[in-house]
C-alpha positions, 0 to 999 in steps of 0.5 A: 738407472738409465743413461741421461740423454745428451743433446747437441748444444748442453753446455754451449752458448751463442755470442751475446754481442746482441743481448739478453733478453731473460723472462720474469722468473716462474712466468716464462713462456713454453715452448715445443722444441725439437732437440738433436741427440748427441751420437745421432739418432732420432731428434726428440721432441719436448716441451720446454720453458723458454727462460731467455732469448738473444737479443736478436730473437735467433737463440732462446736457452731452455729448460726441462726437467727429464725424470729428475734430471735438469736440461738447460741450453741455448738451441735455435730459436727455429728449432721451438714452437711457442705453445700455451702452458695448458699444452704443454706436457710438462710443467715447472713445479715452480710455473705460477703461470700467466694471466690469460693463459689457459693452463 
């Protein structure tokens, strides 16, 4: 079995003074993100669930599932793309998707 990737910002989270603000479960919104390997290395891209953002819109923590594998930790929101759920490479099993979405 391959090694799991570790990205910079698992298991750290911002200061929430500004807020929470969670999407409604299986509709959240996708997202393409660009992800700092632990140790260096070439960032990675991956399309992502964006489950919740700071209340001042400047964190957003994510999820993806990688081969079984589950991923979910707050990044700039900078460093993601809001994409529609039809372009997304991956999808939560459990997406109902959105009204008006095209996936």
């Amino acid at each position: 079995m391959q090694p799991r990737n570790s990205y910079i910002g698992e298991g750290w989270h911002p200061d929430f003074e500004s807020g929470v603000v969670r999407f409604p479960y299986r509709r959240e919104p996708y997202a393409r993100a660009r992800l700092a390997l632990v140790g260096g290395g070439e960032d990675h891209v991956r399309d992502v669930m964006v489950q919740a953002r700071t209340g001042d819109g400047k964190w957003l923590l994510i999820y993806f599932d990688d081969a079984g594998e589950v991923h979910s930790f707050w990044i700039p929101s900078r460093n993601a793309k809001p994409i529609s759920r039809s372009e997304s490479s991956w999808i939560d099993p459990y997406d109902l998707g959105r009204r008006g979405d095209d996936g």
